[in-house]
MILUMTI-497676 format. One record per residue: residue number from 1; residue in one letter; chain; x, y, z of N, C-alpha, C in turn. Coordinates in steps of 0.02 Angstrom, whole numbers. Last residue first. Layout:
[r NUM; "A"; "A"; [X; Y; Z]; [X; Y; Z]; [X; Y; Z]]
...
//
This chain:
[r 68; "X"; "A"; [4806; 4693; 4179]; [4793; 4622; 4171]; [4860; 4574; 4198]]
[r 67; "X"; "A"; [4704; 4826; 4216]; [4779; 4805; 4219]; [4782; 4739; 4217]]
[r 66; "X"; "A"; [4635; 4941; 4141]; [4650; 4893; 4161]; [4709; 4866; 4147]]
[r 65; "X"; "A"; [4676; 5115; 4128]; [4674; 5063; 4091]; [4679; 5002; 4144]]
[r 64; "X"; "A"; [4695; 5327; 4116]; [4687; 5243; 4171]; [4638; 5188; 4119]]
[r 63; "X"; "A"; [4762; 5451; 4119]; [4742; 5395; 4069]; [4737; 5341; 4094]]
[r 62; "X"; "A"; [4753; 5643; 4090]; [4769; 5567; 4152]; [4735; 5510; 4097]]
[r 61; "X"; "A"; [4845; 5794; 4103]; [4800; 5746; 4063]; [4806; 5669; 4111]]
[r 60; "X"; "A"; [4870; 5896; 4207]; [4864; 5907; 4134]; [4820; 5859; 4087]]
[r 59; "X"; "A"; [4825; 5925; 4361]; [4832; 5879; 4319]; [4836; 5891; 4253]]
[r 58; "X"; "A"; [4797; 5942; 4537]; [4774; 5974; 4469]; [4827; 5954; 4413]]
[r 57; "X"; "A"; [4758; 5816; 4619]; [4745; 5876; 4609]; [4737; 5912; 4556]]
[r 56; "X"; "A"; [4795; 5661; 4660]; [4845; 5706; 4625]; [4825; 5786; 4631]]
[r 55; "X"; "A"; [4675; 5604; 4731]; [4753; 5617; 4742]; [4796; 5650; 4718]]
[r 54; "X"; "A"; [4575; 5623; 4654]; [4568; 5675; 4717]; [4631; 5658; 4750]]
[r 53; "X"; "A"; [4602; 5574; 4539]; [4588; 5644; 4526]; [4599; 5694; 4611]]
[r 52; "X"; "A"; [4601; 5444; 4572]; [4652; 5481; 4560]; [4661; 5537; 4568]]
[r 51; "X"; "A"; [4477; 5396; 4612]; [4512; 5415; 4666]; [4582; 5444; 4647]]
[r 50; "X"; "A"; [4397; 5429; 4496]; [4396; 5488; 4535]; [4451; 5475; 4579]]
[r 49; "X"; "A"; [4479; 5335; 4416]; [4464; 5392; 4381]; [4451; 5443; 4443]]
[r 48; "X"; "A"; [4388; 5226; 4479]; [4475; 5216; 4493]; [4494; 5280; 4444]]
[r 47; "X"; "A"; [4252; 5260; 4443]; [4274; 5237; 4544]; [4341; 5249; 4520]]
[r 46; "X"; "A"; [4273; 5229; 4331]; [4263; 5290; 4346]; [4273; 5304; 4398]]
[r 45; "X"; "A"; [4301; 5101; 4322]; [4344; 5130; 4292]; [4335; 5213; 4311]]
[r 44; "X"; "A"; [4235; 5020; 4498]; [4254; 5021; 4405]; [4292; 5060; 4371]]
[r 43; "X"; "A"; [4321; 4988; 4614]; [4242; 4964; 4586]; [4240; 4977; 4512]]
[r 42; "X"; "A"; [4464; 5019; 4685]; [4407; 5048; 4632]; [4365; 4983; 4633]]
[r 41; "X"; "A"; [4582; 4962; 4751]; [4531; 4967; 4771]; [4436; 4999; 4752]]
[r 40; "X"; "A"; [4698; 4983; 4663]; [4681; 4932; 4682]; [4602; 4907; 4711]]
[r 39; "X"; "A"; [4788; 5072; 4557]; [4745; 5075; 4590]; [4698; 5010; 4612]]
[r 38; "X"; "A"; [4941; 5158; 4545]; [4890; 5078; 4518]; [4860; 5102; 4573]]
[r 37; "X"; "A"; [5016; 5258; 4446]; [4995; 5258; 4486]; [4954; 5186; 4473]]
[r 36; "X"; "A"; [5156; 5358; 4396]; [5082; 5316; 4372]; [5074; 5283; 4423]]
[r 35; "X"; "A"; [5196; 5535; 4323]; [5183; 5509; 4367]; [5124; 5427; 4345]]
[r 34; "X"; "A"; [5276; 5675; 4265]; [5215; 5625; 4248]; [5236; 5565; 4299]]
[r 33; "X"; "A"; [5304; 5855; 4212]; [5323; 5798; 4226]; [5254; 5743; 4231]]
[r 32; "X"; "A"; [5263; 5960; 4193]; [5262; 5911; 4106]; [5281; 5874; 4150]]
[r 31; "X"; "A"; [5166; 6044; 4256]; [5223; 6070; 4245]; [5268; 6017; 4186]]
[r 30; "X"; "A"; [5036; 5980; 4267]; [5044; 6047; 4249]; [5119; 6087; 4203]]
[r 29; "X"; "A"; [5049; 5812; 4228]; [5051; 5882; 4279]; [5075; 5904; 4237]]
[r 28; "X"; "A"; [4997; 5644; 4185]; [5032; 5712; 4182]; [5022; 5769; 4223]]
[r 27; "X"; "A"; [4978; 5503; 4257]; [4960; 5565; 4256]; [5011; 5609; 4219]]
[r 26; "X"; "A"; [4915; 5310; 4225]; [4966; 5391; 4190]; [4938; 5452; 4211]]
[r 25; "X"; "A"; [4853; 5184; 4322]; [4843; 5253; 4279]; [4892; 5303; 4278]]
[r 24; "X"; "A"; [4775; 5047; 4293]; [4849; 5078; 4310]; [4820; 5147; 4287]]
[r 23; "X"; "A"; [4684; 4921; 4430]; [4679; 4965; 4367]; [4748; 5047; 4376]]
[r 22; "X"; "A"; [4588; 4767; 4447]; [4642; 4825; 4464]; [4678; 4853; 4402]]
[r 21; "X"; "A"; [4448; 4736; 4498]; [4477; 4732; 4438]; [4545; 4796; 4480]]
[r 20; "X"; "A"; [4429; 4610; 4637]; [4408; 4656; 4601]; [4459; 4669; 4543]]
[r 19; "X"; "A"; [4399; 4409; 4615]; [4442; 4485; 4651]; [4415; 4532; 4594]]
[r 18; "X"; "A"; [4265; 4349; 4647]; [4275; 4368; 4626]; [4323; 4425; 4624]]
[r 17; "X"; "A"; [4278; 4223; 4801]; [4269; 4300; 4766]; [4292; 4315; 4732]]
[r 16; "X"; "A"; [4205; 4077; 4818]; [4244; 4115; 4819]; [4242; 4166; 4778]]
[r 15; "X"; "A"; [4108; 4037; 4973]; [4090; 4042; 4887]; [4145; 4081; 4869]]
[r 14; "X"; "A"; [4198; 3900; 5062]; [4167; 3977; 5048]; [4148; 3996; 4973]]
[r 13; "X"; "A"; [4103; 3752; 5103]; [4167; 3776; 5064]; [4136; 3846; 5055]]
[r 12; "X"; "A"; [4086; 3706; 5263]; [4058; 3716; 5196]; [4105; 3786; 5164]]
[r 11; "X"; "A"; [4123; 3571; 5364]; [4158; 3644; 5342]; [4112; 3643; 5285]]
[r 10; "X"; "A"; [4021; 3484; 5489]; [4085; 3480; 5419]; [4080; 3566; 5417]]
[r 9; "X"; "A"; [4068; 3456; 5647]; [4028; 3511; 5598]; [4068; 3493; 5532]]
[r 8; "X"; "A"; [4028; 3324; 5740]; [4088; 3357; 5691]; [4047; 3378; 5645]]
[r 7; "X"; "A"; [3958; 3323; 5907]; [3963; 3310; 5844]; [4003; 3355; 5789]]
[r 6; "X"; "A"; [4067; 3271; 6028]; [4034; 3310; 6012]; [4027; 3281; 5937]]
[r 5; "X"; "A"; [4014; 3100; 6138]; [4053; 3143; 6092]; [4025; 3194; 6059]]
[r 4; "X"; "A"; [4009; 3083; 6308]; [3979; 3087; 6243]; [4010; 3125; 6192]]
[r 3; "X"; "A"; [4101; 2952; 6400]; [4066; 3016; 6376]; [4039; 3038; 6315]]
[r 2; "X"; "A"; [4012; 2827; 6488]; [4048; 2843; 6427]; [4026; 2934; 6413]]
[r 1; "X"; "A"; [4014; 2743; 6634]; [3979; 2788; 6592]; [4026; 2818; 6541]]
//
């Protein structure tokens, strides 16, 4: 008696992902020094705009730009 062979799953290719946009941003502070920061995990420019805002705190001026 012969054994039976399993059957071979082919692989189906993953749809691949679009990586997200990553994005740099300049802070200034209060006191004049300045600081920059990348941000990797935003969704868009305003997503990568707030998670600055709630890391740094309080801030003189901030300037975030894609990063290519």
């Amino acid at each position: 008696m012969q054994a039976q062979s399993k059957p071979v799953k082919t692989r189906t290719p993953r749809a691949s992902r679009v990586p997200r946009p990553e994005y740099i941003a300049a802070v200034r502070y209060l006191d004049g020094h300045h600081e920059k920061f990348h941000v990797r995990n935003a969704d868009n420019l305003d997503d990568a705009r707030a998670m600055v805002i709630a890391e740094v705190g309080d801030f003189r001026s901030i300037m975030i730009a894609l990063r290519h």
